[in-house]
C-alpha positions as CSV (number, residue, x, y, z in Angstrom):
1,X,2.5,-11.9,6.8
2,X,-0.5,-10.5,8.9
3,X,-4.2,-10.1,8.1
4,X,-4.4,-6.8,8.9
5,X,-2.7,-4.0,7.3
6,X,1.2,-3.3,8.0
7,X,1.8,-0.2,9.6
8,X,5.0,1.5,7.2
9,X,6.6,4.3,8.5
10,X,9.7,6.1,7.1
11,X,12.1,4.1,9.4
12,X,10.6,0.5,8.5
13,X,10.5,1.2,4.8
14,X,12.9,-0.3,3.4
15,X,13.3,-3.4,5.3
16,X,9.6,-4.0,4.5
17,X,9.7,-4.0,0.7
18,X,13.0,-5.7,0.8
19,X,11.9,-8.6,3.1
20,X,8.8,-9.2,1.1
21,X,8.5,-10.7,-2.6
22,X,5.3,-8.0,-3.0
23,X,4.0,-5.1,-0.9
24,X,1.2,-3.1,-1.7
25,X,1.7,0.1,0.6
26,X,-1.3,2.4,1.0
27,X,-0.1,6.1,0.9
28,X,-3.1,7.7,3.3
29,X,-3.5,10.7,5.7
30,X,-6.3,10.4,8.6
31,X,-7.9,14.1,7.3
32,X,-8.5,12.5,4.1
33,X,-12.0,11.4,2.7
34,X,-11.3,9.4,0.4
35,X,-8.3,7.4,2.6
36,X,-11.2,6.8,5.4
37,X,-13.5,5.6,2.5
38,X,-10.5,3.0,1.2
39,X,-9.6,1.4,4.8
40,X,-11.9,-1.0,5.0
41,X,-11.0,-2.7,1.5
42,X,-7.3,-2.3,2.3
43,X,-8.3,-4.3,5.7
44,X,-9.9,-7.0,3.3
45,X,-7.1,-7.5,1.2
46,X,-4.3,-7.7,3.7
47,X,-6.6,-10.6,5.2
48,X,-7.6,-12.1,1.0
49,X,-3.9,-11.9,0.2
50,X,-2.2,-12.8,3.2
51,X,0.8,-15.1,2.6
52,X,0.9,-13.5,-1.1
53,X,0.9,-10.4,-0.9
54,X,1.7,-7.7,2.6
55,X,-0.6,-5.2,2.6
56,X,0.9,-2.4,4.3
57,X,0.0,1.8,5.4
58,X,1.8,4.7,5.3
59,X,0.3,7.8,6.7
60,X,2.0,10.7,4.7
61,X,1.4,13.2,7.8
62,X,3.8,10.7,10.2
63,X,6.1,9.5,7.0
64,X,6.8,12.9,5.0
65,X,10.1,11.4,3.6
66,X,8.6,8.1,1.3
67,X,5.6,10.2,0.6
68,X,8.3,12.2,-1.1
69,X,10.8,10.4,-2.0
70,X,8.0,8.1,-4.5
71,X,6.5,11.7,-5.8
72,X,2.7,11.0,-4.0
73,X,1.1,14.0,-4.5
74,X,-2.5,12.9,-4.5
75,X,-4.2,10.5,-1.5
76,X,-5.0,7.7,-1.5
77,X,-2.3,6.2,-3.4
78,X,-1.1,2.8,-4.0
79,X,1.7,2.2,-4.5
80,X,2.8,-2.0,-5.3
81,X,6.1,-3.3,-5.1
82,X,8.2,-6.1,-6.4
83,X,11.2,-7.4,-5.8
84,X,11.8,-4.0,-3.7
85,X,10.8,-1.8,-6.9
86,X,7.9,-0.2,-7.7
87,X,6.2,-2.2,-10.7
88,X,2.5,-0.6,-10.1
89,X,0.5,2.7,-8.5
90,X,-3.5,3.6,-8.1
91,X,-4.7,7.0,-7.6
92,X,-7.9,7.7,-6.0
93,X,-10.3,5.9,-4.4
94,X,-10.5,2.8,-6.6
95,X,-12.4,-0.4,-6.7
96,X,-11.5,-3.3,-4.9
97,X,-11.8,-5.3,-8.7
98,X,-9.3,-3.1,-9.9
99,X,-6.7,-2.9,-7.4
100,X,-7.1,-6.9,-6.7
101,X,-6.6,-7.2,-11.0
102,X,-3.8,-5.1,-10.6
103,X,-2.3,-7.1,-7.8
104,X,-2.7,-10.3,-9.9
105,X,-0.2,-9.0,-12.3
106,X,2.6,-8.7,-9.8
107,X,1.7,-11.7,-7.5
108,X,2.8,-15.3,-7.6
């Protein structure tokens, strides 16, 4: 698992949250405020949780499809999967306490 945020796109998907115990995959688009403001405490968590947890990025202008396909209507989003299922999602520009407590519930 890297240190740095995994870039998801609509082709790697699948194989991602498949091949990985837990994924938390920021849903983000580059015009968006509140995305630019998250990045930098995505960037801390993929490097805090690497080897638990892949902390990955989907930008919703490149990767229409899963933006769709897991009903993401509002950016940021993040969404957290387990097992290849989604167990967890944050809306909005949220804390780094409460996205890392939420983590903690779906991490080994």
């Amino acid at each position: 698992m890297s240190s740095e945020p995994f870039h998801v796109t609509d082709a790697n998907f699948e194989e991602t949250i498949k091949n990985n115990k837990v994924v938390l995959i920021d849903f983000w688009a580059g015009w968006c405020g509140p995305c630019r403001a998250l990045a930098p405490t995505i960037s801390e968590l993929a490097r805090e949780q690497a080897g638990k947890v892949l902390v990955g990025k989907l930008d919703v202008d490149e990767n229409p499809a899963t933006a769709e396909r897991f009903q993401v209507f509002s950016i940021p989003t993040m969404v957290i999967f387990k097992d290849g299922k989604e167990a967890d999602r944050l809306v909005g520009l949220c804390p780094k306490g409460r996205i890392n407590d939420t983590l903690k519930k779906h991490s080994p």
